[in-house]
C-alpha positions as CSV (number, residue, x, y, z in Angstrom):
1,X,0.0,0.0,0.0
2,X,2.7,2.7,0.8
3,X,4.6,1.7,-2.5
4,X,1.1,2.3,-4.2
5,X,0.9,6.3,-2.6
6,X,4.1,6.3,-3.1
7,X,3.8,5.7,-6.9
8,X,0.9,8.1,-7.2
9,X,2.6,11.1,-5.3
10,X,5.5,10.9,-8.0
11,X,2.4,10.4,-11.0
12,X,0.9,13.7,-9.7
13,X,3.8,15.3,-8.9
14,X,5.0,14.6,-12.5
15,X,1.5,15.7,-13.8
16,X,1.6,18.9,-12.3
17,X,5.0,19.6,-13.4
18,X,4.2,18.8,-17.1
19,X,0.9,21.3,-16.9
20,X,2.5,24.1,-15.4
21,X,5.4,24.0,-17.9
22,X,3.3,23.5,-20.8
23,X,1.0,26.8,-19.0
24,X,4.3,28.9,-19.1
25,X,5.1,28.1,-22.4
26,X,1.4,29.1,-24.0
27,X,1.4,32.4,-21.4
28,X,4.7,33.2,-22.9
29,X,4.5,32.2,-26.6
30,X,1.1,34.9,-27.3
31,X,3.5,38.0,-27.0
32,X,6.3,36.9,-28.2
33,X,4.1,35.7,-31.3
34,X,2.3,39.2,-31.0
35,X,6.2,40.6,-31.5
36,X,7.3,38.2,-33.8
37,X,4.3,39.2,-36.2
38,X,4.9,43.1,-35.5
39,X,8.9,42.4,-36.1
40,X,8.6,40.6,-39.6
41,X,5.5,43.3,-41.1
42,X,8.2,46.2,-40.0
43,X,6.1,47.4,-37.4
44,X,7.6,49.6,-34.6
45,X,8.0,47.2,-31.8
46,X,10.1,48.2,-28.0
47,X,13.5,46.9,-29.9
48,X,13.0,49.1,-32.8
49,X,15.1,52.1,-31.0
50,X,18.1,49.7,-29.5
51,X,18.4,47.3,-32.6
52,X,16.8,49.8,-35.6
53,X,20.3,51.4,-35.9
54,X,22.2,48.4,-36.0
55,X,19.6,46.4,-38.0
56,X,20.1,49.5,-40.7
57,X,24.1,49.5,-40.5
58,X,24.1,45.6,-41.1
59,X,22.4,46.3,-44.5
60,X,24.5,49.0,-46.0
61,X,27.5,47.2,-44.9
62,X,26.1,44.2,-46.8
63,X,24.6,46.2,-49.7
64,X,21.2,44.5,-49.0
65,X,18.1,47.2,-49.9
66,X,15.4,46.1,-47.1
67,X,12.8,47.5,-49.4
68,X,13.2,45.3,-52.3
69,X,11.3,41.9,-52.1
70,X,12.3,39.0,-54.1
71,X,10.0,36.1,-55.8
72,X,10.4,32.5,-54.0
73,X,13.2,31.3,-56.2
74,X,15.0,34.4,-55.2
75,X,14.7,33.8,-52.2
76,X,15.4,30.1,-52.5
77,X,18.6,31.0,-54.4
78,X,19.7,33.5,-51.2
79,X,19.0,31.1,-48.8
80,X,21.1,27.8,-50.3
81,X,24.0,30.3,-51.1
82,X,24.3,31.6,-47.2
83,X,24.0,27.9,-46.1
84,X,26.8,26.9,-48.5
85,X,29.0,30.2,-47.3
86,X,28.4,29.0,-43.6
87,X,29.1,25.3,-43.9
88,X,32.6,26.0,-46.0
89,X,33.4,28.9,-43.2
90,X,32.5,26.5,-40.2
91,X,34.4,23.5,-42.3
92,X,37.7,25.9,-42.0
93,X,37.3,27.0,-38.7
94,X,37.4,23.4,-37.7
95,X,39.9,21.9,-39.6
96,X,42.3,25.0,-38.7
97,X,41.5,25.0,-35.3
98,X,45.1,24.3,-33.9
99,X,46.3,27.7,-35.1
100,X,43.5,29.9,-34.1
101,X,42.8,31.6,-30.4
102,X,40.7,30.5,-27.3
103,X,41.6,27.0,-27.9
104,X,43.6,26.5,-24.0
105,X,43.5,22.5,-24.6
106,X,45.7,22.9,-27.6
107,X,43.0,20.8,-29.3
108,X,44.3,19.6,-33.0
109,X,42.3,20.4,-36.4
110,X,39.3,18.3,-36.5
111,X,39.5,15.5,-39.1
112,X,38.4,16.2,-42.2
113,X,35.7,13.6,-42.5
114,X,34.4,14.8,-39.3
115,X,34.6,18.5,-39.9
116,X,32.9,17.9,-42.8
117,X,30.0,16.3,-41.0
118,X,29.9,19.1,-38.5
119,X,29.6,21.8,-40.7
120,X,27.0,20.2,-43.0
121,X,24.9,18.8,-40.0
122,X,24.7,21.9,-38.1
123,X,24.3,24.1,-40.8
124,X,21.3,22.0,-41.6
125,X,19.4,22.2,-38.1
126,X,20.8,18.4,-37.9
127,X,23.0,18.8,-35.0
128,X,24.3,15.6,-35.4
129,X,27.4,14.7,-32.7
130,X,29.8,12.4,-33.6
131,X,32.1,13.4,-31.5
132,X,32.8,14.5,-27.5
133,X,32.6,18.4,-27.7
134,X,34.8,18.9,-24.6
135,X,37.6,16.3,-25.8
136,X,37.4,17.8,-29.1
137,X,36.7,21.5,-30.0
138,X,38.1,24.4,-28.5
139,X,36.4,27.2,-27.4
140,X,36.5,29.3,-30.5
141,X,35.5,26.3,-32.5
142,X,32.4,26.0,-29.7
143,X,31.4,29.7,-29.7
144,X,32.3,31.3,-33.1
145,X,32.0,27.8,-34.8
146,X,29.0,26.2,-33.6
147,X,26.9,28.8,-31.3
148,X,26.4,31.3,-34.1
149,X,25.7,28.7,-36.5
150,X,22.8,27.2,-34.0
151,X,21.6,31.2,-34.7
152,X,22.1,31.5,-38.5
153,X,20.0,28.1,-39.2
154,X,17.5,28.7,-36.8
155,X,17.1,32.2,-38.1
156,X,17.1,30.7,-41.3
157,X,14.2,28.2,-40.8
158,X,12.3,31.0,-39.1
159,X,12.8,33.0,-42.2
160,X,11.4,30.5,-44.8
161,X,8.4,29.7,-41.8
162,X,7.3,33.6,-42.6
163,X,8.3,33.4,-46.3
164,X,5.4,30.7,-46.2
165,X,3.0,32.5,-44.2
166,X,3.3,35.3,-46.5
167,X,3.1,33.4,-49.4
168,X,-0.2,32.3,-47.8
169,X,-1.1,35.6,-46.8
170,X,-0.8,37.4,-49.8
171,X,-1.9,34.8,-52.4
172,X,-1.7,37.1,-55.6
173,X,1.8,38.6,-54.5
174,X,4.7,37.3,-56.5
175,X,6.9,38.5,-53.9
176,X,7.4,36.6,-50.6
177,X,9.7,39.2,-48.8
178,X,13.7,39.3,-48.6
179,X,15.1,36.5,-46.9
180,X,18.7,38.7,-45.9
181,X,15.9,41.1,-44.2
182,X,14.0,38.4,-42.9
183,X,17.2,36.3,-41.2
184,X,18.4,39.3,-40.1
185,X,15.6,40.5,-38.2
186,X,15.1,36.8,-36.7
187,X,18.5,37.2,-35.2
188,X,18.7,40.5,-33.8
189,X,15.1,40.8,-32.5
190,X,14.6,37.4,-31.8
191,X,17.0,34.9,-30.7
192,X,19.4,37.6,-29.4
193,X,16.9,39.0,-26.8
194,X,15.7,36.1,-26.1
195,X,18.8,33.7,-25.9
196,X,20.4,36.8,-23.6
197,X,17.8,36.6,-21.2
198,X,17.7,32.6,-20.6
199,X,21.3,32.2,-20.8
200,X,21.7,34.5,-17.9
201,X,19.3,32.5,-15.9
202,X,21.1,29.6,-16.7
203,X,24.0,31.2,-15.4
204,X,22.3,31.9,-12.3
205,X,21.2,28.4,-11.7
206,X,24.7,27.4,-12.5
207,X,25.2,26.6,-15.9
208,X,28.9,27.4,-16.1
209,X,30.1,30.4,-18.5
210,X,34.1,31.0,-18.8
211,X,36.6,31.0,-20.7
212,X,38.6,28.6,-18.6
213,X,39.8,25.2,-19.9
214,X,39.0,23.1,-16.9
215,X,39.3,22.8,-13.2
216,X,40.6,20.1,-10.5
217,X,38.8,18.6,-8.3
218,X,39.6,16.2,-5.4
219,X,36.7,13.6,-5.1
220,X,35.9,11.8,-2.1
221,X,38.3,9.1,-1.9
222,X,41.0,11.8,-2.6
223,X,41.8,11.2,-6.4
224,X,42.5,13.7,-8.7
225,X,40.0,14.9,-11.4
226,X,40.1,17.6,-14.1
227,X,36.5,18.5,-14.8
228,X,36.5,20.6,-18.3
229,X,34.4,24.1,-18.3
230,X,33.9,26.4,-20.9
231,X,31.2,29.1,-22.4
232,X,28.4,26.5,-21.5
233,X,25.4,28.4,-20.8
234,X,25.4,30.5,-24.3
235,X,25.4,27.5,-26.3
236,X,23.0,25.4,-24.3
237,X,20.4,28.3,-24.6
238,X,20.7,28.9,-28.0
239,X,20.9,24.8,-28.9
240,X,17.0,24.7,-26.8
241,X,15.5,27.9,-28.4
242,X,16.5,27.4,-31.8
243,X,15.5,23.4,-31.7
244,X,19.0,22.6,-32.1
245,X,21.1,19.6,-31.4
246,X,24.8,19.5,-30.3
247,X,25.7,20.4,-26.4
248,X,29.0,21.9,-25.3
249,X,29.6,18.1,-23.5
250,X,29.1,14.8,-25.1
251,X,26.1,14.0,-22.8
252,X,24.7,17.2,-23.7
253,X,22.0,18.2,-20.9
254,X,22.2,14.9,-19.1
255,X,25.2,16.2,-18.4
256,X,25.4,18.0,-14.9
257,X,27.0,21.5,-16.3
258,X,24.3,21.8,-19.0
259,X,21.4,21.0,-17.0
260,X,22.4,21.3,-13.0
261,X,19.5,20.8,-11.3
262,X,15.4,20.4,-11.3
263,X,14.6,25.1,-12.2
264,X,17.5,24.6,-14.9
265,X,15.2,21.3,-16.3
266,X,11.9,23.2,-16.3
267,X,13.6,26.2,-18.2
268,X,15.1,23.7,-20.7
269,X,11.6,21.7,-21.2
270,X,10.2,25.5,-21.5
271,X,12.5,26.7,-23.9
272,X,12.2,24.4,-26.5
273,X,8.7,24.9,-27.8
274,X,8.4,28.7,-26.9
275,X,9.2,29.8,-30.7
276,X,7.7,27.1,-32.2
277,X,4.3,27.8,-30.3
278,X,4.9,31.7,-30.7
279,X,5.5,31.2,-34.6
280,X,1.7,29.9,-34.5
281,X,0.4,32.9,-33.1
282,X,2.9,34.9,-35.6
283,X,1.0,33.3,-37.8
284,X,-2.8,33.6,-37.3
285,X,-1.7,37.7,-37.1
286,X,0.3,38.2,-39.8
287,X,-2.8,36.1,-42.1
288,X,-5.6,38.2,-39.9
289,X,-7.2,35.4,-38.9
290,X,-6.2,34.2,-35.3
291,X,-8.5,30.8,-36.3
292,X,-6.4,29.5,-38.3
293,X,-3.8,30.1,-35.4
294,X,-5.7,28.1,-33.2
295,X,-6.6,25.3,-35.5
296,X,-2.7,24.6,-35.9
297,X,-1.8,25.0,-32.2
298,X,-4.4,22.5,-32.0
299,X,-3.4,19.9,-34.2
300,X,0.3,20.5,-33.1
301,X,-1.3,19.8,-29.2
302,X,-3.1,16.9,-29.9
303,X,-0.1,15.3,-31.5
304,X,3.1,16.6,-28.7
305,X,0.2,15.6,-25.8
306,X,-0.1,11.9,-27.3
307,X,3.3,11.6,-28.4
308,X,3.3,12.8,-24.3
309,X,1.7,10.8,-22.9
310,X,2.8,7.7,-25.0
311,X,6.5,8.5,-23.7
312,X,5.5,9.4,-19.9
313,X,3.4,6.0,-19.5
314,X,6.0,3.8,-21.1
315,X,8.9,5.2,-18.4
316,X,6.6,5.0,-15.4
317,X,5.5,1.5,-15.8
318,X,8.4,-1.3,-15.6
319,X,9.8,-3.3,-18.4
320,X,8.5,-6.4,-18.4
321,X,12.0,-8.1,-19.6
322,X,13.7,-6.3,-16.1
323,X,10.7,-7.3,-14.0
324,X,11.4,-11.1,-14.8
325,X,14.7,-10.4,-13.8
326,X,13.3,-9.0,-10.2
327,X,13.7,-5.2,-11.2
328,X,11.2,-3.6,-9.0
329,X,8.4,-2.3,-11.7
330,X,7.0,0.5,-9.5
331,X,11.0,2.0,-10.4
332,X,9.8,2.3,-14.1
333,X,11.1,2.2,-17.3
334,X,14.4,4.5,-16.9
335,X,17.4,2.3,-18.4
336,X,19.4,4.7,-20.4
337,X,17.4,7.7,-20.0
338,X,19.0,10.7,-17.4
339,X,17.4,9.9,-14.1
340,X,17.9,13.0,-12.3
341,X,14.3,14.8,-12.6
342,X,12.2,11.7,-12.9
343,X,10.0,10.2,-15.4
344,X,7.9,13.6,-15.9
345,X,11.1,15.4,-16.5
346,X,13.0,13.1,-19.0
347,X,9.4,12.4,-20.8
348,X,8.4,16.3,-21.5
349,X,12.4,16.7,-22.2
350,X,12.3,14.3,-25.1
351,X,8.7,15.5,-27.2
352,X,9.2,19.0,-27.2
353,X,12.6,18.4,-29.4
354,X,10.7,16.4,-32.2
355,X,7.5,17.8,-32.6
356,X,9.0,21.7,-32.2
357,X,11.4,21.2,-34.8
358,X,8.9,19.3,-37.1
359,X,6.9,22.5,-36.1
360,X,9.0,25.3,-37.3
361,X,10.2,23.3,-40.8
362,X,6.8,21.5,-41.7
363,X,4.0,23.8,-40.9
364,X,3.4,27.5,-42.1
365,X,4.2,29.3,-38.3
């Protein structure tokens, strides 16, 4: 009987810390959407003063006219060429890694193989890791190579999410807007802010954030261990905003620096669908017709809450392979997964990735 109250305690516990996460993030995601929709049809928003200037200086530097709106195979053409310029830069900064700055583990060039599959995979959203970030890339490499490409393709896919809702909006137009206009603004009034803002409360909860190689530690039985640090909490928030893969460590936020404790969970689980979710309310202003906003917030609920609860019921009940070996089932189904914040945790830290991305590339927000 007390392993039965027991069992439920943690089920509502769990319950309520799903809801109230998933509350935050539709609280939050109405005026950010609200902004996002004011930012992209060049309406005056609170940034405008702080970022106008620089958002105006970025384009006569690059000789972009913001007033000139190109036809989708213009746009198309723009986009593939910035991707190809950022995957051959981030391939170079990689493979000449060894000669540049901030690298104070005198790391090597990556492989070229491997470089190769860095820069295509996270210039693609991909993210893929095959390899130990804090065994392998130096800090440059981390911040310069990696964090501002987690921006650029995020801003990216957030740019051809609006070309689309404009392409819907406008029907007759045969322009869709100009994507160097429309990544830029996604950078500087979007993910900046934002990304600012959470990565300082990660520092707070003790994400780390230096420039330092590592630090030694004595552990209990007295042995020596050099724990590696590094620009951690920049790169984590921009990797859970932008739907991004590829942590600063190798266990990304299973691992204890990345994700330190039970507030620094919540804000991860809360930061992953906030732009997606916003993007739908983008788009039900920027087509005038907050319906259709609603329809596809709920057909994207109906399939992250089953998805949901799919996941969460599978990890609270036992395996029945484990329980015929005597693994106690009320312990759940957990092998593998990061058993620090329980089954609620690890469950609503899993969807959001999947269905948010397939959000913001699939679907017109």
């Amino acid at each position: 009987m007390r392993r039965q109250w027991s069992r439920l305690a943690v089920t509502l516990a769990g319950t309520f810390e799903i809801v109230l996460t998933l509350a935050l993030v539709i609280i939050a995601a109405y005026p950010i959407g609200v902004f996002i929709a004011d930012v992209f049809e060049n309406r005056r928003t609170f940034l405008t003063p702080i970022i106008g200037p620089i958002e105006r200086g970025l384009y006569r530097v690059a000789g972009v006219d913001p007033e000139a709106e190109q036809k989708w195979f213009e746009y198309a053409i723009s986009m593939v060429a910035f991707g190809g310029a950022c995957m051959l830069s981030l391939y170079a900064l990689l493979r000449f890694q060894a000669y540049l700055p901030l690298n104070p583990q005198g790391f090597a060039g990556v492989p070229p193989g491997l470089a190769f599959n860095i820069a295509v995979s996270f210039v693609t959203n991909t993210n893929w890791q095959a390899y130990a970030g804090e065994t392998t890339l130096s800090h440059l490499s981390q911040m310069v190579g990696l964090t501002t490409n987690n921006f650029l393709d995020s801003a990216a896919a957030t740019a051809m999410a609006v070309a689309l809702t404009r392409a819907l909006a406008r029907r007759e137009s045969p322009t869709i807007g100009n994507f160097w206009v429309d990544m830029t603004r996604a950078t500087l009034y979007v993910f900046l802010p934002l990304s600012i803002v959470v990565a300082l409360l990660f520092a707070a909860l003790g994400v780390p954030q230096t420039l330092n190689a590592s630090v030694e530690a004595t552990t209990l039985e007295g042995a020596k261990q050099i724990i590696a640090l590094g620009p951690v909490a920049s790169q984590e928030t921009i990797k859970l905003i932008g739907d991004n893969g590829g942590g600063f460590f190798n266990a990304n936020s299973a691992h204890p620096f990345e994700n330190p404790n039970v507030w620094s969970n919540m804000m991860q689980n809360w930061s992953q669908p906030i732009l997606p979710v916003a993007l739908v309310f983008a788009f039900g202003r920027m087509v005038g017709d907050w319906r259709q906003g609603r329809t596809l917030l709920v057909t994207m609920a109906v399939i992250f809450v089953t998805a949901l609860m799919v996941v969460y019921w599978s990890q609270a009940h036992g395996n029945p392979a484990l329980t015929a070996l005597g693994v106690d089932p009320s312990m759940g189904n957990m092998e593998g997964e990061d058993v620090r914040f329980g089954q609620a945790g690890s469950a609503l830290g899993s969807i959001p990735y999947c269905c948010s991305r397939s959000s913001r590339l699939s679907s017109p927000p």
